[in-house]
C-alpha positions in Angstrom: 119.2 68.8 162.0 119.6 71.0 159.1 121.8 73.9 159.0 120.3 76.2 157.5 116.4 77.0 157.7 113.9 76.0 154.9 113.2 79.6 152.8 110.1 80.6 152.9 107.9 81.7 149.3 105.6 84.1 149.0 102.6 83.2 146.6 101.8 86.6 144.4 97.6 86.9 143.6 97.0 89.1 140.6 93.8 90.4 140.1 91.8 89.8 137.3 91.0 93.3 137.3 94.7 94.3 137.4 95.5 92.7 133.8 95.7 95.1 131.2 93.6 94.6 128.9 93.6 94.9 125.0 97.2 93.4 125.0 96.3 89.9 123.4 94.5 88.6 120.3 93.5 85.0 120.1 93.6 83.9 117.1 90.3 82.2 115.4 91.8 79.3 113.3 94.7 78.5 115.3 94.3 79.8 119.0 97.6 81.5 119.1 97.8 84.1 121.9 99.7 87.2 119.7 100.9 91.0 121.0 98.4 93.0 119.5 101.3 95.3 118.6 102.9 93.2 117.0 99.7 91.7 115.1 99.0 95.2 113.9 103.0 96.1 112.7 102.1 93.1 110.8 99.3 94.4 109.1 96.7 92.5 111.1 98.1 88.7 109.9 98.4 86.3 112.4 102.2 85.1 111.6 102.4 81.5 112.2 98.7 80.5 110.9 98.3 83.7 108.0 95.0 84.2 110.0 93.9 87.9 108.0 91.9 89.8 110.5 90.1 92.8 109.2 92.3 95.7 108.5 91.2 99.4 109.2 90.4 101.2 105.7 93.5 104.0 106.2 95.3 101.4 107.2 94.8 99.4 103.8 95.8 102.9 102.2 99.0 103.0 103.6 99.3 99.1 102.5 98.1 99.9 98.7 99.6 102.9 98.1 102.9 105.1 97.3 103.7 107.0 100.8 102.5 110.4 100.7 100.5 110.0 97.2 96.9 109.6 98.8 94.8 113.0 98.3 91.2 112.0 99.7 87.8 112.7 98.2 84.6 113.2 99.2 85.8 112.7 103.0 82.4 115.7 104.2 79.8 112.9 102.9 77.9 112.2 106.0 74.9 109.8 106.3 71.6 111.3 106.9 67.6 109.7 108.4 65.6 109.4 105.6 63.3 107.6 106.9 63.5 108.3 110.8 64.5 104.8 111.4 64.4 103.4 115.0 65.3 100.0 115.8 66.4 99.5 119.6 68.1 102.6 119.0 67.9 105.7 116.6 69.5 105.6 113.0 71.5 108.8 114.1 72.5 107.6 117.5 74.2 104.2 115.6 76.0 106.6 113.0 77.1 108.8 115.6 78.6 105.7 117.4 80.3 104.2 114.8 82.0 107.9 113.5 83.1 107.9 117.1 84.4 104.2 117.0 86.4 104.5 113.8 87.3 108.3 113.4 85.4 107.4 110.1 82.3 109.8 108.7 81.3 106.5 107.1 82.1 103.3 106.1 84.3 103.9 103.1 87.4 106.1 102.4 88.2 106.8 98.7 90.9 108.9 96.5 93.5 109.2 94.3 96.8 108.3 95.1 99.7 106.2 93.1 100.4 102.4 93.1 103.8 101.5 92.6 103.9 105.2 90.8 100.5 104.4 88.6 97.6 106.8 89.4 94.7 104.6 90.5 91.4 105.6 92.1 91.1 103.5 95.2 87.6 103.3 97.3 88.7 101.3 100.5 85.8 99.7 102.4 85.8 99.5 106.6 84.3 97.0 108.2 84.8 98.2 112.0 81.8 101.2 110.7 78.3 99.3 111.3 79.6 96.2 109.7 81.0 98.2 106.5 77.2 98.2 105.5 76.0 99.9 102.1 73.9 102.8 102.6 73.8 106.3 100.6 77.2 107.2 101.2 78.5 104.4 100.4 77.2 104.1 97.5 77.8 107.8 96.5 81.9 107.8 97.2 82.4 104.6 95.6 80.5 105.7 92.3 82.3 109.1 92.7 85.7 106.7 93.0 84.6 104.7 89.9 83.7 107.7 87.3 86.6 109.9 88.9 88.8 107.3 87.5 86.6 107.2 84.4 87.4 110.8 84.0 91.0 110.4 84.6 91.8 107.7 82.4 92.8 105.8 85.2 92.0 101.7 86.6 89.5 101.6 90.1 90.2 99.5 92.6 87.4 99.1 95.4 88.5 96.9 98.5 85.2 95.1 100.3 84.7 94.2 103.7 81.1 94.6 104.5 77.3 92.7 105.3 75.7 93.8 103.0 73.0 97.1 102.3 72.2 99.1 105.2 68.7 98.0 106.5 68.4 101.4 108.1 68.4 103.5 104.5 65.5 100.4 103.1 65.5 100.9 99.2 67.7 104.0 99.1 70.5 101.6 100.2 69.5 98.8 98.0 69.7 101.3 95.0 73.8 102.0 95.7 74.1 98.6 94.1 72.2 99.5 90.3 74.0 103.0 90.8 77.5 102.0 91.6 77.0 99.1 88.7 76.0 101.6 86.1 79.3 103.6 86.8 81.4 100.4 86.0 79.6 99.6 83.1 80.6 103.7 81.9 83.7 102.3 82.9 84.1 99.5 81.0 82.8 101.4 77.9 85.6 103.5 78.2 88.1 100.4 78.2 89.3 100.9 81.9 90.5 98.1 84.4 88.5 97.5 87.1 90.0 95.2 90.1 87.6 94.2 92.9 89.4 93.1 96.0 87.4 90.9 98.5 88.1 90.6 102.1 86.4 88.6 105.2 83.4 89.5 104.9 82.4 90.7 101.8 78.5 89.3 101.6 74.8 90.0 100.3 74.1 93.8 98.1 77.7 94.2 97.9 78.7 91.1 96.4 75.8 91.3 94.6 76.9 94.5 93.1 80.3 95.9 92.7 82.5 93.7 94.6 81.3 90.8 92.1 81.9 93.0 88.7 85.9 93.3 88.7 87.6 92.5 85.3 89.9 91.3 87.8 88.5 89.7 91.6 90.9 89.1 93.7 90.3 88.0 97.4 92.6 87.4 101.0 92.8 84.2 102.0 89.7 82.7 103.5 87.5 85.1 103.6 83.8 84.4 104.1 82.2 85.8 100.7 78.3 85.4 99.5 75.3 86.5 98.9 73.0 85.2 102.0 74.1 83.2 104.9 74.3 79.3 105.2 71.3 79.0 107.0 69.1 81.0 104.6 70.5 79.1 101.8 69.8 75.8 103.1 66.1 77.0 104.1 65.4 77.7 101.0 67.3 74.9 98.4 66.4 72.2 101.3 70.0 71.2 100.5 72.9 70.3 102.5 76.1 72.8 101.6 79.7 71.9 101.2 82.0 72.6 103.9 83.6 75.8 103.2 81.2 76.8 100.3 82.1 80.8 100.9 85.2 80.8 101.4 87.8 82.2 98.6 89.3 78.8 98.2 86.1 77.3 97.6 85.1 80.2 95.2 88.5 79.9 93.2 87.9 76.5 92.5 84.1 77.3 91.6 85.6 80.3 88.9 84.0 83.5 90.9 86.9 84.7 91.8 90.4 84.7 90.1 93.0 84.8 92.7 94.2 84.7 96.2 96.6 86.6 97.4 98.3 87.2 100.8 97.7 90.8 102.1 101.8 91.3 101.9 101.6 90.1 98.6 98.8 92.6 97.4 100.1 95.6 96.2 103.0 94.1 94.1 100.2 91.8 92.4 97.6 94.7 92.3 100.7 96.5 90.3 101.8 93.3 88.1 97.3 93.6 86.9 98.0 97.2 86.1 100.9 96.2 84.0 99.3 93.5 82.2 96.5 96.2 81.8 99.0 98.5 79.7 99.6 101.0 82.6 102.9 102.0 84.3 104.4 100.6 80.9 107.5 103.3 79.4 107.1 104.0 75.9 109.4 102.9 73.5 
């Protein structure tokens, strides 16, 4: 007969609905559970697996940029209904969700600010507004970015992440992309740098327009980048498509793109280009 008694456990039932949620990100490639605080300290890179989630366009400021150098432009453009466009909702009703959403008036911030002590005009793309699609606005800020930098004498970089024009504007949003690509030819003539950064996604009007037209194109690692999904394209060539056809790695290999480069890593490359552009140089 034992001495003592056996002890007795108590089994603890959690609620599902007592979980707090928003604490966790699984990641797509790997399925690593990560602290969301900790995936955003690290700049929205998954640490073991390099995973690059999209990144919030202030945030990619404060990544890019000299702290404290940002002064931002154009930040009172606001889209408007042209064309009193209703799908299961009205065209105002989405904006008005999405401002809400992001903080955002639309889905690019732009400025001036310096890189690594070079002034730069920066248009920063955000993919969390309506899918960082193209309409008006869009368009407008990024050729304000790209001739405010033409006026300045200084390089333009423009950061993608979107889906392309913005079906709610019709051909008013599909003109952004002859606009904006008029201002970097201006810009060329003048003998300024233009680098195009690419992030997941950058597809359809806007790589078909600016995001494709960098002297220098640079992209994150594995982004999904292209014109028209795989499905559309295989409709239409009747073809079967190479595993990873629009991704960056397969791009690089293809010669649309020139580099990849880890978010970490961007700015100090971003500032090597500049150099090797002739900015940021002390004279003799």
């Amino acid at each position: 007969m034992p001495i003592f008694g056996k002890p007795k456990y108590h089994t603890v039932r959690v609620k599902k609905k007592d979980i707090p949620t928003g604490l966790w990100t699984k990641c797509p490639e790997s399925g690593e559970i990560i602290y969301n605080k900790e995936l955003e300290q690290n700049w929205m890179v998954v640490p073991k697996s390099n995973y690059h989630f999209p990144l919030a366009a202030r945030r990619r400021v404060e990544l890019l940029l000299d702290d404290g150098t940002f002064t931002e432009e154009d930040a009172g453009l606001e889209s408007k209904d042209p064309l009193g466009f209703v799908d299961n909702r009205p065209y105002p009703v989405r904006i008005a969700e999405a401002q809400k959403k992001t903080g955002e008036k639309d889905a690019v911030v732009s400025g001036t600010g310096k890189l690594s002590g070079m002034k730069v005009s920066l248009a920063v793309m955000d993919f969390s507004f309506n899918g960082g699609s193209m309409g008006s606005v869009v368009g407008e800020k990024i050729t304000r970015a790209i001739e405010r930098a033409t006026a300045g004498k200084m390089p333009v970089i423009v950061v993608s992440a979107s889906g392309g024009a913005r079906m709610q504007e019709g051909i008013l949003s599909l003109m952004q992309m002859a606009k904006t690509s008029a201002a970097l030819a201006r810009h060329s003539e003048a003998k300024l740098p233009y680098i195009s950064v690419l992030t997941n996604p950058t597809m359809a009007g806007v790589m078909a327009s600016y995001a494709s037209l960098g002297d220098v194109i640079i992209a994150e690692p594995k982004a999904l980048i292209g014109f028209a999904g795989p499905r559309v394209i295989k409709e239409t060539t009747q073809q079967d498509l190479p595993d990873g056809f629009q991704t960056s790695e397969f791009l690089l290999e293809h010669g649309l793109i020139d580099q990849i480069v880890h978010r970490h890593q961007m700015k100090a490359r971003l500032a090597h280009l500049l150099h090797a552009f002739g900015f940021g140089r002390k004279s003799a």
